[in-house]
N, C-alpha and C positions, 0 to 999 in steps of 0.2 A: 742694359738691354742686350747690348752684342755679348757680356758676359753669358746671360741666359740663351741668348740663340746658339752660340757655341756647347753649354752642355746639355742642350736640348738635343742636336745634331750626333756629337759624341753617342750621349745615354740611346737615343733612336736607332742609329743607324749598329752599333753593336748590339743591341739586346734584341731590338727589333728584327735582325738577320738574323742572328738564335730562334726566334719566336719563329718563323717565317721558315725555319728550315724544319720543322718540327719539333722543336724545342721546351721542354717546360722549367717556368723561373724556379719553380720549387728545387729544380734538381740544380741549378745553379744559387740557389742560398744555402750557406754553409757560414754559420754565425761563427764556427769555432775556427775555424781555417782564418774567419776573418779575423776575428780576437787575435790571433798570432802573426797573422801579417802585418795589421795595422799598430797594435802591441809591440814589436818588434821595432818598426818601424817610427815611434813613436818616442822610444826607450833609445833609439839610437840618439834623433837629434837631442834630446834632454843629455846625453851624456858627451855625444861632441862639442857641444856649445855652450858656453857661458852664460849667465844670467841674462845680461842686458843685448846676446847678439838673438834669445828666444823673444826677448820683449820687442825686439825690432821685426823681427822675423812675424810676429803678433799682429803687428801695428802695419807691415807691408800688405801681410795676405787680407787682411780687413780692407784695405785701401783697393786692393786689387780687384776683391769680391765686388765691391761696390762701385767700382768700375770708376770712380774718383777721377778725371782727367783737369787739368788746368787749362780753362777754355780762353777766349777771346777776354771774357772782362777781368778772370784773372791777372791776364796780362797789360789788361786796361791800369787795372788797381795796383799794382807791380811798377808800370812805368811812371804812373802820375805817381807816385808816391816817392820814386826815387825825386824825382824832377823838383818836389817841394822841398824835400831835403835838401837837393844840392842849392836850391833857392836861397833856405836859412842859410847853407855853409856857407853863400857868398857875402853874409852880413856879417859875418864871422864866424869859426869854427864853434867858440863858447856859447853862439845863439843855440848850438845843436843840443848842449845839453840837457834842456829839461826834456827834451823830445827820447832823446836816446837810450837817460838814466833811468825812466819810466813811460817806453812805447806803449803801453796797457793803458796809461791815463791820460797822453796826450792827445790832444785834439785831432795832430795831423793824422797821426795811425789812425785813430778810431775811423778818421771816413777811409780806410780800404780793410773793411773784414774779413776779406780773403785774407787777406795777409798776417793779420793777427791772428789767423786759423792755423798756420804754416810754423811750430815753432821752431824748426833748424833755418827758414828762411829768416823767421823773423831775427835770429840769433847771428844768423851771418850776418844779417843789415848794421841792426846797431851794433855789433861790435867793432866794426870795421872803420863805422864812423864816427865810436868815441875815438879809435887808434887815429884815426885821422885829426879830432879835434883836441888828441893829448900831447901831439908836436908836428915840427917838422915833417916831414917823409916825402922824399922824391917820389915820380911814377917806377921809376924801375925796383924801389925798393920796396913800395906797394906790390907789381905785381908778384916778387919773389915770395911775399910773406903768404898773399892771397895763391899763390898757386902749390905750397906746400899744406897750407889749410885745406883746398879743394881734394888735392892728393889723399888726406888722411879723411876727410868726411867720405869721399870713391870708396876707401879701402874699407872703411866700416860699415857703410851704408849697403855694401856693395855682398859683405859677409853671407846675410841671412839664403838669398838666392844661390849663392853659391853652396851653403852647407846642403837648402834644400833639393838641391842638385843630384848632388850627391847622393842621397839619401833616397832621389829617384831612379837613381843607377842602380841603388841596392834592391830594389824593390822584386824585381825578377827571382833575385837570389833568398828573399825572405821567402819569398813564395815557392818556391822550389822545396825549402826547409819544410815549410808545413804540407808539401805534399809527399815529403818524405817521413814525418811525423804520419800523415796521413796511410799509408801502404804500409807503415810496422804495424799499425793499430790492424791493419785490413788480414793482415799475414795473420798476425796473434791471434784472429778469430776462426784459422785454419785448424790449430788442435783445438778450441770447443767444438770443432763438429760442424764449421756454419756449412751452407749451402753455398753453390757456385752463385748464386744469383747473388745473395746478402754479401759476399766477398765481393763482386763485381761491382755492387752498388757501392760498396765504402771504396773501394781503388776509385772509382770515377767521381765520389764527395772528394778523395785526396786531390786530385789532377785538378779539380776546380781550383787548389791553391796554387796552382801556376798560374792557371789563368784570371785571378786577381790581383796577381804581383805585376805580374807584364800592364793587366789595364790599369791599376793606377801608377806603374810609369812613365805610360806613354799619352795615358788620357787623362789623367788628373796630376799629378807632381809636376811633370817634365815642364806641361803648360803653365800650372801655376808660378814655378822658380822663373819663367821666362816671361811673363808680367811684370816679376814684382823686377826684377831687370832693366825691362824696358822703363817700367815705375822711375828705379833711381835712376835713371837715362834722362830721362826727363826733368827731377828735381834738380840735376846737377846740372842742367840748360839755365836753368833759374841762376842757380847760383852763380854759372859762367856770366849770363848776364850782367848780376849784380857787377860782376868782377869787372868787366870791362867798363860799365860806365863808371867806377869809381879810379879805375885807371884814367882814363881818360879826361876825366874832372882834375886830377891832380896833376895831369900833363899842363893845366891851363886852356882847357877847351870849354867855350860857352855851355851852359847847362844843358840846350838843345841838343849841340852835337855831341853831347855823351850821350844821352838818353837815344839819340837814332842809332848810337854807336853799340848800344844795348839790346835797343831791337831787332839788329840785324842778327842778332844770335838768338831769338825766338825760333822756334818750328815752324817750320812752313804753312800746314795747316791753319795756325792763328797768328802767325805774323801780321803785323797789323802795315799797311803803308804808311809813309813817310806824310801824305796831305792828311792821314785818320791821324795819325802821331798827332800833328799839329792840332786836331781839331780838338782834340780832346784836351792839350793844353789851353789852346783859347775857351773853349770854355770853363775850363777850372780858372782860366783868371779872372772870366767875366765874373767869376762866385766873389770874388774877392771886393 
């Protein structure tokens, strides 16, 4: 919804003040001006960027569009899920295996399907906790491992907004291109013979390619790259999470106080309090 109100607002208030100034849209649709900005533009990130930083770049803007936020019971299904794990690890690490080697099929995952929705969370979980349940490992040695893995998941995850960035800084400058493409064609119909009026109309089709370079930089790229941003700002809250209560667990701290130790690095917005923590544990044990 605040996705749509924002390009409700955007689309309204620039087109709308065209309209309102005496403006008509026919003279601001120019398909071919746009075929070359958007084309250009289009051709760039394919040629920056590797196969799998496009599929991520894919898979961000989708998430963004749809405006995808990890709400309250996210984080409901997030912490009771950790809590029943670190439960098993306390009967032993090997109880964790059948849960971990096939999270898809065991019982405990299945009751949080957000989570089984999430597959780099779900990836960071159980990996973390077979390494846990394949030896040994201090907390400090835990958190070195886990915080060069967070490092490298930032730096990838992190790619797609940043090329698209980029790519919205260019945006001005493709548009300039085609309004320079634009005023050769306008010139060239100087020796047929056109008229001042027909030459003035193609110079003023050309100039509209600026002014579609600049509005999708500043009204559709620039905002989008800065979602999908905020997006992995948020994923990697998750994953901090995870990190801390699995530190914390292996320092030798009761199940609970990992899990508050977790929550306290939720967002503000859905942080959930320490007596709702508790509630939602007591009743996941009354299930039992």
């Amino acid at each position: 919804m605040q996705q749509i109100i924002g390009i409700a607002v955007v689309l309204g208030c620039v087109f709308g003040g065209f309209l309102l100034n005496g403006g008509a849209m026919h003279v601001i649709w120019q398909p071919i001006e746009l075929l070359i900005i958007v084309g250009a533009a289009l051709g760039a990130i394919i040629l920056g960027n590797p196969r799998h930083v496009l599929n991520e770049m894919l898979a961000q803007l989708r998430k963004a569009l749809m405006g995808k936020k990890r709400d309250s019971e996210f984080q409901r299904q997030l912490l009771l899920l950790m809590y029943e794990l670190l439960m098993i690890a306390g009967q032993g690490l090997k109880a964790l295996d059948q849960h971990v080697e096939a999270p898809r099929e065991s019982k405990v995952f299945q009751r949080y399907p957000l989570i089984l929705k999430e597959p780099k969370l779900l990836a960071f979980i159980v990996d973390n906790f077979r390494l846990m349940a394949m030896g040994k490992i201090n907390a400090h040695e835990l958190e070195g491992v886990l915080e060069q893995e967070l490092e490298a998941i930032h730096t990838e995850m992190g790619q797609p907004s940043k090329s698209l960035h980029k790519i919205a800084e260019a945006m001005p400058g493709f548009g300039i291109l085609a309004a320079v493409l634009g005023i050769v064609m306008a010139m060239n119909t100087v020796s047929s013979g056109a008229s001042a009026a027909e030459i003035s109309e193609k110079v003023a089709a050309a100039m509209v390619g600026t002014f579609i370079g600049i509005f999708f930089c500043y009204g559709v790229m620039d905002p989008l790259s800065n979602m999908m941003a905020q997006q992995v700002k948020d994923e990697l809250s998750t994953l901090e999470c995870v990190k801390v209560v699995l530190i914390t667990h292996v320092s030798g701290k009761p199940a609970l106080l990992a899990i508050d130790a977790g929550r306290r690095l939720v967002k503000l917005n859905v942080k959930p309090s320490f007596a709702v923590l508790e509630t939602w544990i007591d009743t996941l044990q009354g299930e039992y």
